[in-house]
N, C-alpha and C positions, 0 to 999 in steps of 0.2 A: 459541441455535444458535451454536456455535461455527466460526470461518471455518476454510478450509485455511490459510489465511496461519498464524492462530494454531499449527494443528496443525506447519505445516514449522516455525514458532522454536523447539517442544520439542525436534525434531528437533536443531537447530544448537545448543538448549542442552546437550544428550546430545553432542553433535560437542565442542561446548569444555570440556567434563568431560573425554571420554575423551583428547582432542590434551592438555591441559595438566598436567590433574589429576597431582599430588603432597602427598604430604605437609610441611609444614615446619614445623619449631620454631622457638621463640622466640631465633631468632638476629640478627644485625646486619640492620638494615634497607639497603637494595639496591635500583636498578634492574638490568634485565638483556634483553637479546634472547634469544628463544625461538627454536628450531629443531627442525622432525621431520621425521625422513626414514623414508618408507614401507619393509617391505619391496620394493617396484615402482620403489624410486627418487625415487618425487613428497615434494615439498617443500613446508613449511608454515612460515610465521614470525609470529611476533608479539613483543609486550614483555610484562613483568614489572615491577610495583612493587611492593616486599617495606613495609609499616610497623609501627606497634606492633600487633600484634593483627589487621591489616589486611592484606588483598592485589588488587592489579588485575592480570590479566590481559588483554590486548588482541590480539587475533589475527581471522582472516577465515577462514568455514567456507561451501561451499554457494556461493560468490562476493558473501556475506553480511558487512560487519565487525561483530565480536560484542565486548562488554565486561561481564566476569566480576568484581565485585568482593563479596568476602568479608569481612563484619567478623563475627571471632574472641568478642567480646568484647559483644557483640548478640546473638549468635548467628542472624545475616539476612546473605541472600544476593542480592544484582541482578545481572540478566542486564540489559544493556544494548543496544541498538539504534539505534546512532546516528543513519543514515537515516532512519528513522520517527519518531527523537526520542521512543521509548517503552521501555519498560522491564517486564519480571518480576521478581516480587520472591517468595521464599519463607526459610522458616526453614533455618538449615544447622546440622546434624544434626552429629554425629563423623565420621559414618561419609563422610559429603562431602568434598571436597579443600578445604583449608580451613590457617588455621595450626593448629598440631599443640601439645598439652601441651609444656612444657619435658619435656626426655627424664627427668630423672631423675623427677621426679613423676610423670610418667606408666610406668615401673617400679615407683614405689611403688605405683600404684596405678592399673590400665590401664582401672578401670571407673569412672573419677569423672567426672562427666557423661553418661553414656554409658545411655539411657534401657533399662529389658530386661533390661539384664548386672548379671550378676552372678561378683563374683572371690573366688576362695580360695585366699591364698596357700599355698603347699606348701612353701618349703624355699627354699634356696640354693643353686644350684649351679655347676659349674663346666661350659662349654659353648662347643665350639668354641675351647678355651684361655684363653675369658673368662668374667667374673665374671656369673652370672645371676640374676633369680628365678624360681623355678616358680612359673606359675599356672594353677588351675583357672576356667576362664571357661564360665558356664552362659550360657543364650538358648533364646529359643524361637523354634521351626520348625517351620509349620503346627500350633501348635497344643499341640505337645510339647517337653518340657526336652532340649537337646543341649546337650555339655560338652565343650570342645577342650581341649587343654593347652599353653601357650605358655612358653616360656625367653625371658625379657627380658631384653638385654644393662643393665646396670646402668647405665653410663655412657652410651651412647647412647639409651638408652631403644627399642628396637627391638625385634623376636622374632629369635632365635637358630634358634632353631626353635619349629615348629607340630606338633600333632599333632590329627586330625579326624577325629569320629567314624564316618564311613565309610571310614580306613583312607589317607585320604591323610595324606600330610606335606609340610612346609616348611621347608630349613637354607637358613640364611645364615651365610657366615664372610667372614672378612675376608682377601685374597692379599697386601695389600702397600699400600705408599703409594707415590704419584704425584703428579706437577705437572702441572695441566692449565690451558692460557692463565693460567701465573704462578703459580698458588693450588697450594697445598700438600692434596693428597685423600686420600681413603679408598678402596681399590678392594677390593667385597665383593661375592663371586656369591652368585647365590640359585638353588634347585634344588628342583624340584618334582614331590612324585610324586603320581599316582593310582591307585589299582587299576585295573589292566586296560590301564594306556596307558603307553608312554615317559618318561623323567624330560624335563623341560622347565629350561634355564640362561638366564638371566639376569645383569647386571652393575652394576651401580652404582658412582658416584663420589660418597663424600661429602663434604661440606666441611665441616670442625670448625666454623669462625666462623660459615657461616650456617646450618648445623645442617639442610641438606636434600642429596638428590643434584645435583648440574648436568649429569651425562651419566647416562644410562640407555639399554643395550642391549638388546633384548628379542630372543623365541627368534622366527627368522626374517628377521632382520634392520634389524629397525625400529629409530632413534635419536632421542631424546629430550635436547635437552641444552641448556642456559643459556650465552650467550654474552655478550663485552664488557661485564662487571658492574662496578658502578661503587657503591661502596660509599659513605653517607652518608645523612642524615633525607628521609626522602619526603615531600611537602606534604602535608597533609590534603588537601587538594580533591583529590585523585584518590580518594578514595575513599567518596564522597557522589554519589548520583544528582544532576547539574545539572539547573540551574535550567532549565525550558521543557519536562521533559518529564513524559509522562505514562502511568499506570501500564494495562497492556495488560491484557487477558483471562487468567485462566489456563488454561493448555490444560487439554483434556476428558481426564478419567481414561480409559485404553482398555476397551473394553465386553468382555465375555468373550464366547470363544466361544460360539457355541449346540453343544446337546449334539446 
């Protein structure tokens, strides 16, 4: 029998996914302050420490503080719990926030590792004014084979655009370069359509050297962004469960409706 305690941590670990989660590549290793600002105004902060393969996150969810740490190169994931001095542990996946392929590998080849998928490359082309490749990417969805088409910027390793088989899409281009707190960025909107509903903008700032965004806009007005980054090797001890603690329940998969 599983407690509710257990069931609210899935809860705050779903909260520290959604507050932090990003993609990053195998850029400079880095500390950094975290910052979100709701659309509503309400503020959320925590830290960041970037290593080889490795990432911590540390921030407070629920009035909860929660510690996320990702090794890449394991491929295992702990949620940590400092107050209780316990810990969840699971596998992480691609599809998880985690560090990301170096970009160009991951262009050559957007399905390595990646359990399910399956890519075929189509061509080369030119997209958004940058150099891409086309790829056919298959998956399965309830059951059945769907096939999106993605343009991957060559050099950054990203999608330029998305194309999905119920008719939505995804472009991303790039507006210009910026300086943001000192650092020299990328500012690239993203634009999102559906059948039957409004396009949706987005924004990003990316940073050559550490190879991820530090600010991210969203539609609504919500902000996401890396502060006070302080570039140089992270200790390994940040990113090992300490000593004392021990490993929790895993929460109960949710039961399905009754019909």
């Amino acid at each position: 029998m599983i407690t509710s305690g257990v069931k609210f941590r899935a809860f705050l670990v779903l909260s520290l996914t959604v507050a932090c989660g990003q993609a990053w590549g195998a850029g400079a290793e880095f500390a950094a302050d975290t910052q979100q600002r709701g659309p509503g105004g309400q503020v959320s902060s925590g830290k960041m420490f970037v290593g080889d393969g490795k990432v911590r996150i540390e921030m407070a969810a629920q009035g909860q503080n929660l510690v996320r740490i990702t090794d890449e190169k394991r491929r295992v994931e702990w949620v940590l719990f400092p107050e209780q001095k316990n810990y969840l542990e699971r596998k992480a996946g691609v599809d998880q926030a985690g560090p990301a392929p170096d970009p160009a590998a991951f262009a050559a080849d957007p399905c390595a590792g990646a359990a399910g998928l399956t890519c075929r490359k189509v061509g080369e082309e030119t997209m958004t004014g940058r150099p891409a490749i086309k790829w056919e990417i298959t998956g399965d969805q309830q059951g059945k084979p769907v096939t999106s088409i993605q343009w991957i910027d060559k050099a950054r390793g990203i999608p330029l655009r998305q194309e999905f088989p119920d008719g939505g899409k995804m472009s991303l281009s790039l507006q210009g370069k910026e300086t943001i707190d000192g650092r020299a960025v990328e500012k690239w909107e993203m634009v999102v359509e559906a059948p039957g509903r409004q396009a949706t903008r987005s924004f990003q700032w990316y940073d050559p050297e550490l190879k991820l965004a530090v600010r991210q806009e969203f539609p609504g007005g919500g902000v996401s962004e890396l502060k006070n980054i302080r570039i140089g090797k992270q200790p390994d001890d940040l990113f090992v469960v300490p000593a004392g603690y021990t490993l929790a329940p895993q929460p109960e998969a949710p039961k399905p409706a009754p019909k």
